[in-house]
C-alpha positions in Angstrom: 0.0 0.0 0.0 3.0 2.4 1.2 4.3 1.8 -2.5 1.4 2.3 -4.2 1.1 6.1 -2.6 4.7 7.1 -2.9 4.3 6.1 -6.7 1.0 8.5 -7.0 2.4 11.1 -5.3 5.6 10.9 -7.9 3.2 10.9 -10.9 1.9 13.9 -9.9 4.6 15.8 -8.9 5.8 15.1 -12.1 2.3 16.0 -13.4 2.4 19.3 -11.6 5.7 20.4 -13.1 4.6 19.5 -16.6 1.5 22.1 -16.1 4.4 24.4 -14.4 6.4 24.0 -17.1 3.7 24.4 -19.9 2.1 27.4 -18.3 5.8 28.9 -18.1 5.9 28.1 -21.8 2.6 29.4 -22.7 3.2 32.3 -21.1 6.9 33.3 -22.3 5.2 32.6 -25.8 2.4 35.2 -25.5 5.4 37.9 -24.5 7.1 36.9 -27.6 3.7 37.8 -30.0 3.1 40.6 -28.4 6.7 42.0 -28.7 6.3 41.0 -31.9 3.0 42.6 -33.1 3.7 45.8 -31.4 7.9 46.0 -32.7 8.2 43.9 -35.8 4.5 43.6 -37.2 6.3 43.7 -41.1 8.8 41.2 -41.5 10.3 43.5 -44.6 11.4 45.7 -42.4 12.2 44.7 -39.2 13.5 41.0 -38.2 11.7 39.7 -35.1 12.5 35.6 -35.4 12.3 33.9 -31.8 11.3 30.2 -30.6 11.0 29.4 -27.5 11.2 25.6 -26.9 11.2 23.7 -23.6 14.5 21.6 -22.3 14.4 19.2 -19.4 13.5 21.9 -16.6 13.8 24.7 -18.4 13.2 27.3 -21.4 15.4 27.5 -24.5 14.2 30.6 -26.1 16.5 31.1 -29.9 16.1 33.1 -33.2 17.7 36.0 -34.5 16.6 40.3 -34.4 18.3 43.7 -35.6 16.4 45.0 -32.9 18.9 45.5 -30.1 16.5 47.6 -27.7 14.2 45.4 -28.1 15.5 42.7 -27.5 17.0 43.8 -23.9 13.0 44.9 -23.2 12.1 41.1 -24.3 14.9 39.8 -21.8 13.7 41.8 -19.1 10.0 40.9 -19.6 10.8 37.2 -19.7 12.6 37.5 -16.7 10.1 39.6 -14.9 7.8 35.9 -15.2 10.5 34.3 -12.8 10.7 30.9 -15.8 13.9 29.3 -15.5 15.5 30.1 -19.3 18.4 30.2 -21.3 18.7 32.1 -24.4 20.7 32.3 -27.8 19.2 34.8 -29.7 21.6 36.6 -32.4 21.4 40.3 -32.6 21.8 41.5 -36.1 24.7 42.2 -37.2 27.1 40.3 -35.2 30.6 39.4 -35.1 29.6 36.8 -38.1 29.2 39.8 -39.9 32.4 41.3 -38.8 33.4 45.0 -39.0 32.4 45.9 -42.5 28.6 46.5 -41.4 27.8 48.6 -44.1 27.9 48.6 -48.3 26.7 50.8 -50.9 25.8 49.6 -54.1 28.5 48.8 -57.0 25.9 48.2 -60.2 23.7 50.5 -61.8 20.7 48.2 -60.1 21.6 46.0 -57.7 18.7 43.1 -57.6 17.7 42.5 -54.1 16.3 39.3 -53.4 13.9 37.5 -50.8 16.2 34.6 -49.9 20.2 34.4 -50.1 20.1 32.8 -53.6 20.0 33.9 -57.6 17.0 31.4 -58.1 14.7 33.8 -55.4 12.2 35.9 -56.0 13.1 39.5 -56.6 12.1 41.8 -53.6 13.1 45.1 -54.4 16.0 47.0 -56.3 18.8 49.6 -55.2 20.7 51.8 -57.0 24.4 52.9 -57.8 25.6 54.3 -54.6 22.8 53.2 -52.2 23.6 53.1 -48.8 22.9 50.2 -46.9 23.4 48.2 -44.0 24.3 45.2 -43.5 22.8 42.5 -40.9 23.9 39.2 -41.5 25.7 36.9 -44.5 25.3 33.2 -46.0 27.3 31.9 -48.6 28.0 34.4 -51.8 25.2 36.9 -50.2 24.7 39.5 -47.8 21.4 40.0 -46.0 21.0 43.8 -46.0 18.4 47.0 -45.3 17.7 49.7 -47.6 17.2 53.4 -46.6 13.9 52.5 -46.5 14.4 49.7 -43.9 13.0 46.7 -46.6 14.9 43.9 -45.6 16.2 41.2 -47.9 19.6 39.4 -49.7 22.1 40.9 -52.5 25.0 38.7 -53.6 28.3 40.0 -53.1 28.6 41.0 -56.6 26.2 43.9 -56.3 28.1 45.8 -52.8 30.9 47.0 -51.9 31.2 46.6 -48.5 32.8 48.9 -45.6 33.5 49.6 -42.3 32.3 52.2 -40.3 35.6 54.9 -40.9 35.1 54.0 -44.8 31.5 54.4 -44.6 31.4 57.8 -43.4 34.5 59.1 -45.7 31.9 57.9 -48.6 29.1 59.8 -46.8 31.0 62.9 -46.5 32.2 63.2 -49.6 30.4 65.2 -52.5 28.7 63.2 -55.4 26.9 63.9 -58.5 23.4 62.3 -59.2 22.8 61.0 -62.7 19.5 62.7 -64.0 18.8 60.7 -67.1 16.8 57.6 -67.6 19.7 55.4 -69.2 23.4 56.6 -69.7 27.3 55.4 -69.4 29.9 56.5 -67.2 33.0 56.4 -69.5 37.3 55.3 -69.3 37.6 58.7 -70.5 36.5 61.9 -71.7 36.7 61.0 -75.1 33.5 59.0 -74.1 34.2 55.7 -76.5 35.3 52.9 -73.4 32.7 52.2 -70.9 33.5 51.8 -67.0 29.6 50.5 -66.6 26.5 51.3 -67.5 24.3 54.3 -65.1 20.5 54.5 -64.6 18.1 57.1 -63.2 19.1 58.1 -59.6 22.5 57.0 -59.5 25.0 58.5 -57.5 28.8 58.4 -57.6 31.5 60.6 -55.5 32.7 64.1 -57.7 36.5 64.1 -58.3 36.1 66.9 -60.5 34.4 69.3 -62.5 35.5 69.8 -66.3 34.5 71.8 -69.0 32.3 68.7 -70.7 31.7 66.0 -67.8 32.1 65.3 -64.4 35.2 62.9 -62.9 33.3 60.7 -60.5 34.5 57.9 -58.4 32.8 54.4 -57.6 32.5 52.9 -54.4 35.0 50.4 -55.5 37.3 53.1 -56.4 37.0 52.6 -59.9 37.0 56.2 -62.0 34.9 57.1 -64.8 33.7 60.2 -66.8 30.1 61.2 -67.0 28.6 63.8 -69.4 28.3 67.0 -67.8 24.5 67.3 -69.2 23.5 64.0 -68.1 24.6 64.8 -64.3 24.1 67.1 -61.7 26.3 67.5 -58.0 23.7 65.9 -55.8 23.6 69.0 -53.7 22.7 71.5 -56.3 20.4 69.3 -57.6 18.5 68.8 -54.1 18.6 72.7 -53.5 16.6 73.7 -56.6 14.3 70.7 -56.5 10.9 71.8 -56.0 8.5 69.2 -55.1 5.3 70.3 -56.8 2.0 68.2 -58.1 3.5 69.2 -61.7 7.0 68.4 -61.4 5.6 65.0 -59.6 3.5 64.2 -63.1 6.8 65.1 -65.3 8.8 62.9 -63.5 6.3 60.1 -63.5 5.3 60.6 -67.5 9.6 60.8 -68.4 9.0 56.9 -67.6 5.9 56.1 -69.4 6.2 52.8 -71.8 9.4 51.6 -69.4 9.0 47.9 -68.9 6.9 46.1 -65.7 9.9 44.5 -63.5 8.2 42.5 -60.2 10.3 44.0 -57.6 11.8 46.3 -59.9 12.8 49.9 -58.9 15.0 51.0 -61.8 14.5 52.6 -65.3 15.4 48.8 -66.1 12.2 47.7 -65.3 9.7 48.5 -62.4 6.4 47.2 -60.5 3.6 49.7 -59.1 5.0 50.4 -56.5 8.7 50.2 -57.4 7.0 53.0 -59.7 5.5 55.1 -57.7 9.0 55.1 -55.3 10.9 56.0 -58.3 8.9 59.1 -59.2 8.6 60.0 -55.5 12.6 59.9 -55.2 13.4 61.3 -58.3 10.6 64.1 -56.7 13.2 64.3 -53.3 11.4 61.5 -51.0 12.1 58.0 -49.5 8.6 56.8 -49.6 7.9 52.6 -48.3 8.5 49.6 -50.4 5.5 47.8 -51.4 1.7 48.9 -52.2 0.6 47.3 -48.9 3.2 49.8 -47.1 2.4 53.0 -49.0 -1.1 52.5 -47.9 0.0 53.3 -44.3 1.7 56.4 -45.4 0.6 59.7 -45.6 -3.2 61.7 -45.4 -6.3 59.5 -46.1 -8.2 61.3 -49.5 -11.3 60.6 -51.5 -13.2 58.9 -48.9 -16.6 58.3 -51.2 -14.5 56.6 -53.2 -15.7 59.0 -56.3 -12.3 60.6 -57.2 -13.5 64.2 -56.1 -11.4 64.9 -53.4 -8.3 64.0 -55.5 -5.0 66.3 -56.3 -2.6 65.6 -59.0 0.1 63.3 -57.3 -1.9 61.5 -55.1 -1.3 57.4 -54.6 -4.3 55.4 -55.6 -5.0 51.9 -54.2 -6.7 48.7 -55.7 -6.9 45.3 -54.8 -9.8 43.5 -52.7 -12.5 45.1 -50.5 -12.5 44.1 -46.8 -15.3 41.7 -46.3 -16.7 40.5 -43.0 -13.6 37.5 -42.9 -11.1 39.0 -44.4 -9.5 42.4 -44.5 -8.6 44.6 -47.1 -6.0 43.3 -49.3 -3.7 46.3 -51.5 -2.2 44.6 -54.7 -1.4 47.6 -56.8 -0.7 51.6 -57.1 -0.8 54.7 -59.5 -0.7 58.2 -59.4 -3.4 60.1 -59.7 -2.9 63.5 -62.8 -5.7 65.4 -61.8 -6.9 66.5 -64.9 -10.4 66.7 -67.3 -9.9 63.2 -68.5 -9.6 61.7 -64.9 -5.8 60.3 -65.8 -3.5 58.2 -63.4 -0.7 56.9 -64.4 0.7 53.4 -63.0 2.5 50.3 -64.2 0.9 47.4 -65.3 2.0 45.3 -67.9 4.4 48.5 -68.7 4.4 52.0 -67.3 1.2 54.3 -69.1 -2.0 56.4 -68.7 -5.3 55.1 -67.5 -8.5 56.4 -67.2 -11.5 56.2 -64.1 -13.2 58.5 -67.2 -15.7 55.4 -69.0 -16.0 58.4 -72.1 -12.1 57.8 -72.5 -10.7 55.6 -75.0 -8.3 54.1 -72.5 -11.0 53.5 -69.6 -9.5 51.0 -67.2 -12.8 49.1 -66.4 -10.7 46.5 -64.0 -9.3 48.7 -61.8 -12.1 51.3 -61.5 -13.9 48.2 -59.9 -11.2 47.5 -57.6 -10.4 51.0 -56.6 -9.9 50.8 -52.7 -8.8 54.6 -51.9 -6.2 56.7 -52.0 -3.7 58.8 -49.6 -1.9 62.8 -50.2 1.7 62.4 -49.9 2.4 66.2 -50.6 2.6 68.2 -48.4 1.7 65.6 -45.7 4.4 65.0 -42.6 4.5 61.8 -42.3 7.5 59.8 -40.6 7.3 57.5 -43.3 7.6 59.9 -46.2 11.4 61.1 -45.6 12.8 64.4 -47.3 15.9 63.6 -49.0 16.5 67.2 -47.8 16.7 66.4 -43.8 19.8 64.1 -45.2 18.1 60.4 -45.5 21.0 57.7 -45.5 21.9 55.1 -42.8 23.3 55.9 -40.0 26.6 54.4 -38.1 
């Protein structure tokens, strides 16, 4: 009989702890969601990847962040619970990484992709002379953010990669922006042998200033020569930008017929929104990645849906209606021209002109019955619209 007890009493002792344990688990869990839907809700621009698993008598809580704060406030509020833990979460970048935390692009367009291989899909673009930094590495590619904060993978090809000294000597020094669609930077002034090609955007550092181009210098430290009217120092040409409705529909129109690119950003090829960020840039703005982020952005227009309230430069949203399951789903973006033909212009298929105007010959039918709102970016101060003129780059 005396065996019998001392054998239920160790079952549930044992069955006690297992409810201890799970309820520790449980509860360490629900910290980790909510850190993560109130710091990281958008995996594209934030990495918030932890697991917490149970060993023997205790937690074993692993994954990976580039949110350093945050991650000391996750520590702290899964100790504050009093579970018995051990941790091995990597804190992006690390000494994996090494000291050369930081690149800027080497290509025209660098192709930016959504897992470390060639196969992946591509996520977004960056330009010549993008800044970016970089969190983490595997094989031939570099897992990096954008000025925008869009996370993904570029293969080493693409970078140029630096640490923090050479990082800021590039930052400081002057550079010219290219200001044409397509272009050459050239051996020499003669302008017969190529250094590389150049697209819309690009920026290189100024050497010098001659009477028919400009000397610029690569990230790599290669030299070229690029025509003098196809170029412009980057800080002249930010000084006399003005950012107007009219200047944002020339801008958008100088790429009208360019090829659709998914996940393109370039003059090489773009999607909607890699559109719409093109024109926006080229307009002196860092504006979010996708359609699904530039929805979040800016001041809420046109409410009953009828175009009425709509200015010449606004972003216009389609995709599926919320229904009483699901929630609003934004698949694509134009830009709204404001004038008597009810014009936006967007890229589908290739960049060109639509109409919400059924009288037009060039009525867009589909997306007129898709149409899901739209948002004022002029104008508007928005943390997530960023003037290129309050000096937008990463920061060591």
């Amino acid at each position: 009989m005396k065996s019998n007890f001392a054998y239920l009493l160790l079952v549930l002792f044992f069955v006690s702890g297992c409810a201890s344990d799970n309820e520790a688990k449980d509860q360490v869990q629900d910290i980790v969601k909510h850190f993560k839907k109130e710091f990281a809700p958008d995996k594209r621009v934030a990495i918030f990847d932890i697991q917490v698993a149970s060993k023997k008598s205790k937690l074993k809580i692993t994954g990976e962040t580039n949110l350093p704060d945050i991650y000391q406030q996750l520590l702290d509020s899964i100790k504050s619970t009093e579970a018995t833990f051990e941790e091995d979460i990597r804190v992006l970048p690390d000494a994996f990484v090494g000291e050369k935390k930081y690149a800027v692009g080497r290509n025209s367009v660098i192709n930016i992709r959504s897992k470390p291989k060639h196969s992946a899909e591509l996520g977004t673009q960056g330009l010549l002379g993008m800044e970016l930094k970089v969190l983490d590495k595997e094989g031939d590619f570099y897992r990096i953010q954008t000025p925008d904060n869009y996370i993904s993978w570029v293969d080493k090809g693409g970078i140029t990669r630096m640490d923090q000294s050479e990082f800021e000597s590039w930052q400081k020094a002057p550079k010219v922006i290219f200001t044409k669609n397509f272009g050459y930077v050239y051996a020499d002034e003669s302008f017969n042998q190529i250094v590389s090609d150049i697209t819309l955007g690009g920026l290189l550092i100024l050497r010098e200033t001659n009477k028919n181009s400009f000397k610029v210098e690569y990230p790599d430290q290669r030299m070229g020569y690029i025509k003098k009217d196809e170029a412009i120092p980057y800080l002249n040409w930010l000084n006399k930008l003005e950012t107007t409705a009219a200047n944002v529909e020339t801008v958008a129109k100088s790429m009208d017929g360019f090829p659709y690119l998914w996940g393109g950003t370039s003059s090489k090829g773009m999607d909607c929104s890699g559109f719409t960020k093109m024109v926006y840039l080229m307009n002196g703005f860092v504006i979010p990645r996708d359609a699904s982020q530039q929805v979040n952005a800016g001041k809420v227009v046109d409410e009953e849906l009828d175009f009425s309230d709509l200015q010449k430069g606004d972003l216009l949203f389609f995709g599926k209606k919320a229904t009483k399951k699901k929630k609003q789903r934004v698949t694509h973006v134009g830009i709204w021209l404001g004038n008597d033909k009810m014009e936006f212009i967007h890229a589908s298929g290739n960049v060109h002109l639509s109409s919400m105007d059924k009288n037009q010959p060039h009525y867009d039918e589909f997306n007129k019955n898709r149409y899901l709102g739209s948002r004022r970016y002029l104008g508007v101060i928005d943390k997530q619209i960023l003037p290129l003129k309050s000096r937008v780059s990463i920061k060591p």
